[in-house]
ZALUMGU-218152 format. One record per residue (C-alpha): residue number from 1; x, y, z. Coordinates in Angstrom, 3 decimals, always signed. Layout:
+-----+----------+----------+----------+
! num !        x !        y !        z !
+-----+----------+----------+----------+
! NUM !        X !        Y !        Z !
...
+-----+----------+----------+----------+
This chain:
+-----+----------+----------+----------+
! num !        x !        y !        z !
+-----+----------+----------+----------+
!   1 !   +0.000 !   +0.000 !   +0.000 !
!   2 !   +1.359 !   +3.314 !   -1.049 !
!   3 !   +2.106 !   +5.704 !   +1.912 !
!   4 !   +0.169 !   +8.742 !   +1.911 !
!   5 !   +1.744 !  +11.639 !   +1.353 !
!   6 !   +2.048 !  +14.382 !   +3.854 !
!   7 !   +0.210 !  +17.196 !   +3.290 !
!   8 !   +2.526 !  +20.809 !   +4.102 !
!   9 !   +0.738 !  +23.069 !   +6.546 !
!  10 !   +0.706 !  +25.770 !   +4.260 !
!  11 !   -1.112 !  +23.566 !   +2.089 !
!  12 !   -3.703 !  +22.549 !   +4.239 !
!  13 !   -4.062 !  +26.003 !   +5.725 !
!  14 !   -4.798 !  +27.544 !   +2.106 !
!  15 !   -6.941 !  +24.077 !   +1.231 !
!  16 !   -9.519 !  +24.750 !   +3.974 !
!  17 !   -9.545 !  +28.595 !   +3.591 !
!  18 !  -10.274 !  +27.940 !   -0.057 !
!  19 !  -13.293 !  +26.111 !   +0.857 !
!  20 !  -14.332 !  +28.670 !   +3.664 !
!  21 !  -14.221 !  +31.321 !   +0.594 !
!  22 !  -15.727 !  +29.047 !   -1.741 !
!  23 !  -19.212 !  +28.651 !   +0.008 !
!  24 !  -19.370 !  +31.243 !   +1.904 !
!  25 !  -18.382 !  +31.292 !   +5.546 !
!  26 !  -15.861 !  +33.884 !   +4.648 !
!  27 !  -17.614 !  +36.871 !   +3.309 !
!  28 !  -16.354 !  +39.061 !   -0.136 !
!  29 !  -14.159 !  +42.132 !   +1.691 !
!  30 !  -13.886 !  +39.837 !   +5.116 !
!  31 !  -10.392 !  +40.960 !   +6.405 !
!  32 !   -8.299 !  +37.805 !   +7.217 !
!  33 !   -6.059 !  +38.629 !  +10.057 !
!  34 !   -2.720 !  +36.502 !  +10.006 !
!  35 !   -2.432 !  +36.540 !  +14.059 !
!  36 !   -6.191 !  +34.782 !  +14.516 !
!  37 !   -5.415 !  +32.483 !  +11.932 !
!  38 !   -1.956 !  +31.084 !  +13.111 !
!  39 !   -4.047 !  +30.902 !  +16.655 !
!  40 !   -6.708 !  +28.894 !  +14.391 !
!  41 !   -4.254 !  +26.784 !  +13.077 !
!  42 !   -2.286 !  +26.069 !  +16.061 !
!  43 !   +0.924 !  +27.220 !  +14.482 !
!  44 !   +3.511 !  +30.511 !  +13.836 !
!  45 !   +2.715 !  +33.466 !  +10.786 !
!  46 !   +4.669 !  +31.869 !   +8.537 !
!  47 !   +2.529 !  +29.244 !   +6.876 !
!  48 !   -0.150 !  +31.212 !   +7.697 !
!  49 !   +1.699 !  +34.379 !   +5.287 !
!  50 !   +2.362 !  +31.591 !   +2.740 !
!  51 !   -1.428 !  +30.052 !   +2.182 !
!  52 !   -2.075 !  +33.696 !   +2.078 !
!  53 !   +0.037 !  +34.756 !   -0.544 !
!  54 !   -0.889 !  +31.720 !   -2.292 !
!  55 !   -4.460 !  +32.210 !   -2.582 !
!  56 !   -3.556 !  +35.771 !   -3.692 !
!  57 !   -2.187 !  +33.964 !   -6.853 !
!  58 !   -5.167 !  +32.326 !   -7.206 !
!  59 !   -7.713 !  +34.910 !   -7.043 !
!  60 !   -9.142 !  +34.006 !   -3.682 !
!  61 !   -7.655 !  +36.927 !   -1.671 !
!  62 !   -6.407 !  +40.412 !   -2.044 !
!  63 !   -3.439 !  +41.634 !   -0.098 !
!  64 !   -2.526 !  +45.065 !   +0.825 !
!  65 !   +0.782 !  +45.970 !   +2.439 !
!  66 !   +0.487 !  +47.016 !   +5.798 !
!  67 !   -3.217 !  +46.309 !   +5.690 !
!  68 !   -2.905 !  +42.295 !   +5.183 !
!  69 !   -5.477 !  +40.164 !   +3.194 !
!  70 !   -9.112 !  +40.719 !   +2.031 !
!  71 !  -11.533 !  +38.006 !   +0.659 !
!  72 !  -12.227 !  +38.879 !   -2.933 !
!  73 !  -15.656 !  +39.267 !   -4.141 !
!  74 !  -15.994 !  +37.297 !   -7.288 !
!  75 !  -17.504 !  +38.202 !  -10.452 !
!  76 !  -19.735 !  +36.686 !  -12.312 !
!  77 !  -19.140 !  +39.356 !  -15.669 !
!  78 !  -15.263 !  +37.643 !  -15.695 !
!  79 !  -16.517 !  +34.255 !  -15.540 !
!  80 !  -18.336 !  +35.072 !  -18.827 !
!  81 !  -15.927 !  +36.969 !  -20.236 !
!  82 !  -13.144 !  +34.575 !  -19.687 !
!  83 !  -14.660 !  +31.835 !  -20.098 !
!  84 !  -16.729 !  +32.663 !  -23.302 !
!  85 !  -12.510 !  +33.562 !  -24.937 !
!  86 !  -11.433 !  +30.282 !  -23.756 !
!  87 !  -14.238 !  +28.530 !  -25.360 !
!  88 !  -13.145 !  +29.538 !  -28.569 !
!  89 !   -9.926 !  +29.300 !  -28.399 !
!  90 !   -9.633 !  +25.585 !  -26.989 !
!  91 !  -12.241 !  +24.831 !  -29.501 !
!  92 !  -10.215 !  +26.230 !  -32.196 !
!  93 !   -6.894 !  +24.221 !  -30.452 !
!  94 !   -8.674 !  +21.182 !  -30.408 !
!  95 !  -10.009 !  +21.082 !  -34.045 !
!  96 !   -6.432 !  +22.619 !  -35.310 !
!  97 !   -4.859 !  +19.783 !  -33.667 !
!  98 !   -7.543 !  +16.748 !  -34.184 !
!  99 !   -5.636 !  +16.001 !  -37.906 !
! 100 !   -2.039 !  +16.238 !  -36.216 !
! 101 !   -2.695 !  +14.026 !  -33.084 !
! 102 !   -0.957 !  +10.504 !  -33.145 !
! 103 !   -2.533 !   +7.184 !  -31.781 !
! 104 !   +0.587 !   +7.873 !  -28.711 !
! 105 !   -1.385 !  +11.079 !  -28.332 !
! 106 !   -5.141 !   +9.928 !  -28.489 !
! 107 !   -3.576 !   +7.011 !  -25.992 !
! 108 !   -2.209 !   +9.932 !  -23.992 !
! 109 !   -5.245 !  +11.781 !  -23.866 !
! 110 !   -6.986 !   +8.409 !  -22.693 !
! 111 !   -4.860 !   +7.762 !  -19.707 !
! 112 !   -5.067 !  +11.462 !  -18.201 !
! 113 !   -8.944 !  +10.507 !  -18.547 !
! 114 !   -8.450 !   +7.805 !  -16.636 !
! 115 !   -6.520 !   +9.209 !  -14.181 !
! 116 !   -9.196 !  +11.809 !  -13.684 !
! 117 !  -11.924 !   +9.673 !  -13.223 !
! 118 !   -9.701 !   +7.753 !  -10.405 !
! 119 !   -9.600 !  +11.171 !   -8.479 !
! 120 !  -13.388 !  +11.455 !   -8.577 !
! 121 !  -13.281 !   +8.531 !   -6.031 !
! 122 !  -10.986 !  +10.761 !   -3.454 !
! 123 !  -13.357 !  +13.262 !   -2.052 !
! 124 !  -10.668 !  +14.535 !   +0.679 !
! 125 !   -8.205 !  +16.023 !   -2.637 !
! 126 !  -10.471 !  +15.795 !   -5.418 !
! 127 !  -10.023 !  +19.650 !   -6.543 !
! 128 !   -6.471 !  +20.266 !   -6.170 !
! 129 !   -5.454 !  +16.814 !   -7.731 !
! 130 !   -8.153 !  +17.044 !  -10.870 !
! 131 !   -6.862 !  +20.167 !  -11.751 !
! 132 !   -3.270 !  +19.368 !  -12.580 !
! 133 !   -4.410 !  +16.735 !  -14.695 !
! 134 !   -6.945 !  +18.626 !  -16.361 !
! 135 !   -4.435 !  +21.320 !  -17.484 !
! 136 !   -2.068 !  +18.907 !  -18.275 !
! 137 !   -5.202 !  +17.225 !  -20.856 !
! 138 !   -5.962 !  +20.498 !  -21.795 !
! 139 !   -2.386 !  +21.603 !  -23.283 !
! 140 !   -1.495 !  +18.984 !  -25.024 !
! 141 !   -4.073 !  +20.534 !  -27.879 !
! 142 !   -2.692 !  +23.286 !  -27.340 !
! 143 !   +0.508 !  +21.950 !  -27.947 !
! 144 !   -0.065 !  +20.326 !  -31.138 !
! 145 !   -2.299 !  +22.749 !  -32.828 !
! 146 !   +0.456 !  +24.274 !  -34.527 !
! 147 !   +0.106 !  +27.904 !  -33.413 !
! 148 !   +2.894 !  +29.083 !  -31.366 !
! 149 !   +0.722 !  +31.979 !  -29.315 !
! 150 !   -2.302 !  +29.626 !  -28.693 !
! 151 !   -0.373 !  +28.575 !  -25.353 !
! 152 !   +0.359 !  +31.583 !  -23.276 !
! 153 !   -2.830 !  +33.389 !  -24.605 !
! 154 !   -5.063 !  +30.634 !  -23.124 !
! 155 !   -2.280 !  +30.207 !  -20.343 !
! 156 !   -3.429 !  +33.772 !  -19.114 !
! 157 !   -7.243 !  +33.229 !  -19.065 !
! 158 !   -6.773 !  +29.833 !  -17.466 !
! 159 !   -4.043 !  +31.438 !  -15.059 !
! 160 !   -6.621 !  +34.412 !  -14.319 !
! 161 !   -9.667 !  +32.143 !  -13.794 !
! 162 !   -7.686 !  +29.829 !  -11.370 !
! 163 !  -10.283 !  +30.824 !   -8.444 !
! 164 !  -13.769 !  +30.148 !  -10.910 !
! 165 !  -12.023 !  +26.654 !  -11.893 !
! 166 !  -11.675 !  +25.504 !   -8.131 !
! 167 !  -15.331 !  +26.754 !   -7.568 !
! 168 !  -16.689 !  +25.106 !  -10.680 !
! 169 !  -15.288 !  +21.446 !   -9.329 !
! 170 !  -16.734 !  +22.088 !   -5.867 !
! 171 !  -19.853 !  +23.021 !   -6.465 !
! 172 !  -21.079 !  +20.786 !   -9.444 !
! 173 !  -20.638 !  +17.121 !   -9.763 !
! 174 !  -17.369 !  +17.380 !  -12.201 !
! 175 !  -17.644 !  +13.493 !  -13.385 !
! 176 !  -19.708 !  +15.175 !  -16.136 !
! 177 !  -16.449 !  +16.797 !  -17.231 !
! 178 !  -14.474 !  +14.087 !  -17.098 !
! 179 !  -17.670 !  +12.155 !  -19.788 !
! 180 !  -17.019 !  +15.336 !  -22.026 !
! 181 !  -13.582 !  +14.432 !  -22.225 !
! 182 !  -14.566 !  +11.347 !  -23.195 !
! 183 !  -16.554 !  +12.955 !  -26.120 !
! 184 !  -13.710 !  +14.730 !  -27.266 !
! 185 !  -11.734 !  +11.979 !  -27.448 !
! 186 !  -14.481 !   +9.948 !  -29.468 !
! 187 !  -14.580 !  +12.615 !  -31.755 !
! 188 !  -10.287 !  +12.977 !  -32.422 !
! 189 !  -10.235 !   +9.415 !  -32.238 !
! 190 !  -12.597 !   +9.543 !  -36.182 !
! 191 !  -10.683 !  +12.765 !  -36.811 !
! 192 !  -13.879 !  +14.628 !  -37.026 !
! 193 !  -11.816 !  +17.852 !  -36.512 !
! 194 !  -15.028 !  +20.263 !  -36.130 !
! 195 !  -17.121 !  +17.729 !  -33.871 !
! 196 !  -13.944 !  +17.668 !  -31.709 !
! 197 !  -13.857 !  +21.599 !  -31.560 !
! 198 !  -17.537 !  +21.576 !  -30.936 !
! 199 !  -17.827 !  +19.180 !  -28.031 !
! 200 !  -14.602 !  +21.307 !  -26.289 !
! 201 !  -16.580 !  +24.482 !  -26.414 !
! 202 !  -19.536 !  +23.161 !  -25.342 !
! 203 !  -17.198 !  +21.370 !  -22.260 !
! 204 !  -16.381 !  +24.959 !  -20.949 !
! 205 !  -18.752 !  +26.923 !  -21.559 !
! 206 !  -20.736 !  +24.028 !  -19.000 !
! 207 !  -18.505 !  +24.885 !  -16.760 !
! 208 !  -19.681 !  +28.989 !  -17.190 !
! 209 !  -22.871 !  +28.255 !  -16.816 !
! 210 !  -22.659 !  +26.596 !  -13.762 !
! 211 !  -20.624 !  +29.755 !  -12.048 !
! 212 !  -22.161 !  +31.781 !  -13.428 !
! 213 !  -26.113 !  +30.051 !  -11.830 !
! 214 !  -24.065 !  +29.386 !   -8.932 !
! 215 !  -23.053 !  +33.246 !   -8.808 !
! 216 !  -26.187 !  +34.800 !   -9.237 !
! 217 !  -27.929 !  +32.427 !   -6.338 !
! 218 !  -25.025 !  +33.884 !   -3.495 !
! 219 !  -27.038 !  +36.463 !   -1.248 !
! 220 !  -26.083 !  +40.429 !   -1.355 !
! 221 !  -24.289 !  +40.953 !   -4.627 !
! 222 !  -24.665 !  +43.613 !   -7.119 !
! 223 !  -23.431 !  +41.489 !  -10.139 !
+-----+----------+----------+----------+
């Protein structure tokens, strides 16, 4: 039996704020004070000041010197605007890439699948292990579709919408994305290049509608 791996503080510290942000038991503009949460924790500032500056990265927070951290209040006009350019853009990466992809590649594509699915069963690290895997699935279109700027454009959006991705997975039952996969895999695998482009759109812009339903339902904000 493999051992399990041991989770760094800072990890788990930024984990369960994540999820305290996520559905609501901290508040948009709720001031996060470093001192309360290292007594919370049972632990010095440090990891605290880490998991801090880490879900600053992602979107979750906003930190002010001198002033410390602030939840951010999300927004559902970026999820649509975001998500409506990635949408095309995948879909374009995905049907640009359909008539270049090997059978190593399509195989490729099939074992990330797999591996996603198998992360479905662990409800513990479901979020922050699907979506390595998911980029990783993602890029390899982007990769092979043969346009050199397609990757750091669509980098940036998914880079920018790192916060709307986490929320997406834990408010929605994301096995549906892992059977659109599946879909867009069928649809390479017959190198039906538009189908393939067609069933990737339609796979995020699911995802936009569900933050964006799930935005509009949260209480007390003037979206």
């Amino acid at each position: 039996m493999t051992p399990k791996k041991k989770i760094p503080l800072k990890e788990k510290i930024s984990r369960e704020l994540r999820r305290e942000i996520v559905f609501g038991s901290l508040t948009p503009n709720e001031h996060l004070k470093e001192a309360r949460l290292a007594q919370h924790f049972c632990c010095t500032r440090g990891p605290v000041r880490e998991a801090l500056n880490q879900l600053e990265q992602q979107g979750f927070v906003s930190l002010v010197p001198n002033q410390g951290a602030t939840v951010r209040e999300p927004s559902a006009s970026e999820v649509e605007d975001f998500y409506n350019l990635l949408a095309i853009l995948e879909g374009r990466a995905v049907q640009w890439a359909t008539p270049k992809l090997t059978d190593a590649d399509i195989g490729q594509l099939k074992n990330l699948n797999n591996e996603l699915k198998e992360v479905l069963k662990s409800q513990e690290t479901a979020a922050e292990d699907w979506i390595p895997l998911n980029m990783e699935f993602h890029r390899l279109f982007r990769e092979k579709c043969g346009n050199s700027q397609m990757q750091w454009i669509a980098e940036e959006i998914r880079t920018r919408i790192t916060r709307y991705r986490y929320i997406s997975l834990m408010v929605t039952a994301f096995g549906d994305y892992a059977g659109d996969h599946d879909e867009i895999i069928k649809q390479i695998s017959k190198k039906n290049a538009e189908k393939a482009g067609k069933a990737m759109e339609e796979h995020i812009q699911r995802a936009r509608q569900i933050l964006v339903q799930y935005l509009s339902r949260m209480p007390e904000r003037n979206f």
